[in-house]
N, C-alpha and C positions, 0 to 999 in steps of 0.2 A: 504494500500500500504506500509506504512510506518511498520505495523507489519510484512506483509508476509517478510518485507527486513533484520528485525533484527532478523528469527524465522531461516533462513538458515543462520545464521553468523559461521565461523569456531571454534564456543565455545563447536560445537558438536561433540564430540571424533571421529574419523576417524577410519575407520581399522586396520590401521597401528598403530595410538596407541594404540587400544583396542589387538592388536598382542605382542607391543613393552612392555605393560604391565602385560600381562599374559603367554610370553615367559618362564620365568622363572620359573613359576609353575608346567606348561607342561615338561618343561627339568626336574624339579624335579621328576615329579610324573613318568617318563619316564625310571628315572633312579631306582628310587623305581622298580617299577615292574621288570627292566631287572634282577636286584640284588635278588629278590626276585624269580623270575623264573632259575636262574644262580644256587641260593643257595639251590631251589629246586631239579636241574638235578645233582649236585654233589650231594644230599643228598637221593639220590634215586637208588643206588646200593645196597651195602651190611653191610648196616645200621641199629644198635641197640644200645640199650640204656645200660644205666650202669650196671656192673653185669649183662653184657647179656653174657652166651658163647659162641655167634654166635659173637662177636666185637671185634672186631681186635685195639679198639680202645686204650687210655691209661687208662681209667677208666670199661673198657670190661674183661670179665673173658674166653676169647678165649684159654689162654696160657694153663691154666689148665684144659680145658677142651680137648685139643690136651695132654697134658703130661697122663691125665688119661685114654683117650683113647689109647696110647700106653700101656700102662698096662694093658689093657683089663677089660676096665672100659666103659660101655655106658651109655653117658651122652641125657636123653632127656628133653626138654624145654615144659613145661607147663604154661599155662596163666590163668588157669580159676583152680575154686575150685573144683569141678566135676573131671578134670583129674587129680589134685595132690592128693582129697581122695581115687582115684578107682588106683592108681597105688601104694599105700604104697604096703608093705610085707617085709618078712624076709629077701631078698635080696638085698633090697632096701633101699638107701639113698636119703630121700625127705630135700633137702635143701629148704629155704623160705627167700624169699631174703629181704624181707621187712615187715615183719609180724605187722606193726602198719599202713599196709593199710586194711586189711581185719576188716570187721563187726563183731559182738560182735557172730551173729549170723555163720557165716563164720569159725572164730574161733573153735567156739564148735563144730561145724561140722569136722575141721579137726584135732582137739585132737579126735573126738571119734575114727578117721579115723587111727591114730596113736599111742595111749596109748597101744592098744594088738598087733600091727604089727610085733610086731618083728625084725622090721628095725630101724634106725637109722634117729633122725630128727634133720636137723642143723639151728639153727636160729640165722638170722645176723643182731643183733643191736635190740634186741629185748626188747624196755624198759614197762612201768606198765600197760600201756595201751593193753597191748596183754599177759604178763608175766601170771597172774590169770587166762587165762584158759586153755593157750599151755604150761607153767610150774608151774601147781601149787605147791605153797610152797617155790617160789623164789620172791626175791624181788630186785629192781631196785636202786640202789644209785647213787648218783650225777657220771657225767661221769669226766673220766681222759681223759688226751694228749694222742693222739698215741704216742709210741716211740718203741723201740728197749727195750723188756723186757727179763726176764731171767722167765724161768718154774715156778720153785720154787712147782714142785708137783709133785707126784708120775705117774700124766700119760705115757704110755711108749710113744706113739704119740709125748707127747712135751719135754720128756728128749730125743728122738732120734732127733726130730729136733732141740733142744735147742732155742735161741734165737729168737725171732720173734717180728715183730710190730704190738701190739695192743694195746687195750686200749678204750675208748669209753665207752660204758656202762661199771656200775662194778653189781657185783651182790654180793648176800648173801642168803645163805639157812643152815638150819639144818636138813639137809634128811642128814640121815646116808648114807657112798658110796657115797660121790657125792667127785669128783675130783677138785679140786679149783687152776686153775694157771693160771701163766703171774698177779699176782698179783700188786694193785697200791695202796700204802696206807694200807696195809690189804687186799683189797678186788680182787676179784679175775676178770680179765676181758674176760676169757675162764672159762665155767665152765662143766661139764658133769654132768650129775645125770642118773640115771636108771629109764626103766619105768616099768608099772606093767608085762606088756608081753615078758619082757625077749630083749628088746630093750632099748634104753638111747635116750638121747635128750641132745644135744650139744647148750652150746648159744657162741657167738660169739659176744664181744663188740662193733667191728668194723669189718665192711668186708677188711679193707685196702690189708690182705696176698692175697686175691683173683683177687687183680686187673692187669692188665697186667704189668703194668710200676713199682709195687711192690716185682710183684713173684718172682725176683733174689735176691732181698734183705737179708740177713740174713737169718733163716731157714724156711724164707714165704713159698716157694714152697714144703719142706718136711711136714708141719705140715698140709700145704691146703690139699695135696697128701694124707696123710693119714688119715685124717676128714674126707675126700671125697672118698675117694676110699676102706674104709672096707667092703663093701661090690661089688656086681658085674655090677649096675644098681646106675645111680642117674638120681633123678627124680629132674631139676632145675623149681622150681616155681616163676614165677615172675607174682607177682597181678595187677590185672589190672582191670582198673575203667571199663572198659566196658564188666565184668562179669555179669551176669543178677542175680546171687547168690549173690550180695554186696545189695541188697534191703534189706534196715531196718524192723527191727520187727513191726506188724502191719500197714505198709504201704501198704501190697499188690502189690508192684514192683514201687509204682506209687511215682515221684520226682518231687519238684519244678523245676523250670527253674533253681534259682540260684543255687541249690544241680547237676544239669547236668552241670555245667560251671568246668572246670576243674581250681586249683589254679592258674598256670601259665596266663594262662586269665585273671585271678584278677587281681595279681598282673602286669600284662602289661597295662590293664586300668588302675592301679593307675598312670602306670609313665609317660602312655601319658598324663593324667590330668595334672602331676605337667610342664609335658615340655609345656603344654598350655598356663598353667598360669604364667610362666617363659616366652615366647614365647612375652603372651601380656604384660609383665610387660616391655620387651625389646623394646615394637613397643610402649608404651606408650607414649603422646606426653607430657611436662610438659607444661602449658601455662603461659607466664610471660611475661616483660611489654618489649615491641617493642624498641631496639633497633640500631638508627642509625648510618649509616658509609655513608662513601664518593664509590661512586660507584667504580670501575675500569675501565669503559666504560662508553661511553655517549647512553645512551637508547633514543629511539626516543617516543616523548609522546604517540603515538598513540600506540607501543607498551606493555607499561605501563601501559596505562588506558585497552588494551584489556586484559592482563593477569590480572589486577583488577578485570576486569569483571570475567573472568573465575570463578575467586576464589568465589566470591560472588553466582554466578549462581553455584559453584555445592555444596556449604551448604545450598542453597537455602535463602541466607540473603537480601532477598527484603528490609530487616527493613533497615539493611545498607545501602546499594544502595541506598534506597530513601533519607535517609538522607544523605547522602554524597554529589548528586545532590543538594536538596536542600539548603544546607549548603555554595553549591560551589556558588549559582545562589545568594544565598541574601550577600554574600562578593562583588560577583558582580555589585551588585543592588545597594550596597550603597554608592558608592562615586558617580555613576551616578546621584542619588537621594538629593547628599545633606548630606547624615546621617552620623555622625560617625560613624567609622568601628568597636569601640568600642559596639553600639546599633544597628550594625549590624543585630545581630539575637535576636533582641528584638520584638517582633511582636506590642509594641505598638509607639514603634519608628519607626521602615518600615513602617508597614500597611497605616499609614495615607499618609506617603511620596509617596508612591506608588500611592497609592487613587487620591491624588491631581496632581499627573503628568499625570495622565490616568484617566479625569473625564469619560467618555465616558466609561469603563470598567465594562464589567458584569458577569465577572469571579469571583469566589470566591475566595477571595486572602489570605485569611487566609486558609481554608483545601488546597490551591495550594502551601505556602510559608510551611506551619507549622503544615499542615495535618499531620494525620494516615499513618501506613508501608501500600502500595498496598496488597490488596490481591492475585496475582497473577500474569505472566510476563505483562498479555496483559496490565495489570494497572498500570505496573510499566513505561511499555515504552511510554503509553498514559500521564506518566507525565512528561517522560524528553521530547514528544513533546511541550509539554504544557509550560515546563519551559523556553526551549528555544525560543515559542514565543512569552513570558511573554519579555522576556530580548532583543531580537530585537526589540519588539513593543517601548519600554524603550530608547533603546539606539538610534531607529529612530524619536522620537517623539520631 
């Protein structure tokens, strides 16, 4: 009777706090998704990435692609290595917009694609790791600042545009005929060489002249213009991970999981790692030693000892509980007894005082005063029955 009465006590969280607690979570996770479906529909028109010339954006290459098309220049967008090998030719400007994303394999496919063409191949930002087999006989040196350079070479391209901002990679070669300007230190950050087929190959330090919010700059837009536009046709290559030609040499097409994970995913799990561990360093509790004040309000005891209780029942500290009852009951026990308050909780001081007030007693009054923590509630509450009729029997006898 006495358990079923303390098994429905209001210790058991209600729905209203189980709501009043995990409100917050749900407005969070609420607000996530709207933001994230929000950020979706704005990002789902007429949207590309950098150096795309379909973007309008400030890091997009739209502008020039609209100025060359006024010139009577057709500019088409390739993604894959297949359409950027099969479209070279003598009329053709195949731009590569990142040439240290393609395979070693990739690569060599598209110098074979290129070396006799007879067109024009322009490569942006292209350092060691790609140089050896789309220019060989160039090499890559530490990079410079973009800035606002001066030609400082015979190409007619960059004396009719004169100044421009580049910079980024620099390079260095000794092929005879190669053009070397916009130099930084010596070294040259535009460079052109010839190829064997009556074609050349352009490197380009940095893409900056190509991007929208640059082209007015200085003479960014004459010198893109005419990089770009010598011939009738540019073919713009932008590589992309999900080419089925990027499978490494003797793999057979086949990738790990982590090799299919694109960088940006890595690096997003790092930072939700670090905001976790930030996160718990912030909810961390530190534990130190209990101290008191004078309330602001007079709490009523029954209030008190229930939110006691709370706290105990939900780390599950029976051990406390029980000693804490017991604890209370032999303070109790002892001025009724006779004993000092002093050998209060001395079990050889009580036990006998006990004993001899309650000859008649067949309780075990040592595991009842100075027992083990319960194993469980129904034994924890079997002994605050037990205590309390330890201390009426006591105080009525």
């Amino acid at each position: 009777m006495t358990g079923a009465t303390v098994s429905a006590t209001s210790m058991a969280p209600t729905s209203r706090q189980v709501w009043t607690r995990t409100r917050g979570l749900l407005l969070a996770l609420i607000i996530l998704v709207a933001a994230g479906i929000a950020m979706a529909a704005l990002r789902s028109g007429d949207q590309h990435g950098r150096l795309d010339p379909r973007s309008a954006d400030l890091y997009g290459s739209r502008a020039v692609a609209e100025l060359l098309k006024d010139r009577g220049v057709s500019t088409r967008v390739v993604t894959t290595l297949g359409e950027a090998a099969t479209a070279t030719g003598p009329d053709v400007t195949l731009l590569v917009a990142d040439p240290g994303l393609l395979t070693e394999r990739q690569q060599q496919t598209l110098r074979t694609a290129t070396a006799n063409s007879g067109g024009r191949t322009v490569l942006l930002s292209a350092d060691s790791a790609s140089l050896g087999t789309l220019a060989p006989g160039v090499r890559s040196e530490a990079p410079a600042p973009v800035a606002a350079r001066a030609p400082q070479c015979s190409l007619p391209a960059a004396r009719r545009a004169g100044s421009a901002e580049l910079g980024g990679e620099r390079y260095s070669t000794a092929k005879p005929g190669a053009d070397s300007c916009y130099p930084s230190n010596g070294l040259p950050t535009l460079l052109r060489i010839d190829d064997p087929g009556n074609g050349d190959t352009v490197l380009l330090g940095s893409p900056g002249i190509l991007y929208n919010e640059r082209l007015d700059k200085h003479g960014n837009a004459s010198l893109a213009l005419q990089l770009l536009g010598s011939r009738t046709h540019l073919v713009w290559y932008l590589p992309s991970l999900s080419d089925t030609s990027a499978a490494q040499d003797g793999t057979d097409g086949e990738s790990s999981f982590l090799d299919l994970i694109p960088a940006g995913w890595l690096w997003g799990s790092l930072q939700l790692a670090i905001a976790a561990v930030l996160a718990a360093m912030w909810r961390a509790r530190r534990l130190g030693p209990l101290v008191t004040e004078r309330l602001p309000v007079a709490i009523r005891a029954s209030e008190s000892t229930e939110g006691r209780a709370r706290l105990y029942r939900k780390v599950n500290a029976r051990d406390r509980a029980a000693a804490t009852l017991r604890s209370a009951t032999r303070t109790r026990l002892a001025p009724l007894l006779g004993v000092p308050p002093a050998d209060a909780h001395s079990p050889e001081a009580l036990l006998p005082a006990v004993s001899a007030h309650l000859p008649t007693n067949d309780r075990d009054l040592k595991n009842l005063l100075f027992g083990p923590a319960p194993a469980d509630d129904t034994v924890l509450i079997r002994l605050a029955d037990q205590l309390d009729a330890l201390e009426r029997e006591v105080r009525t006898s």
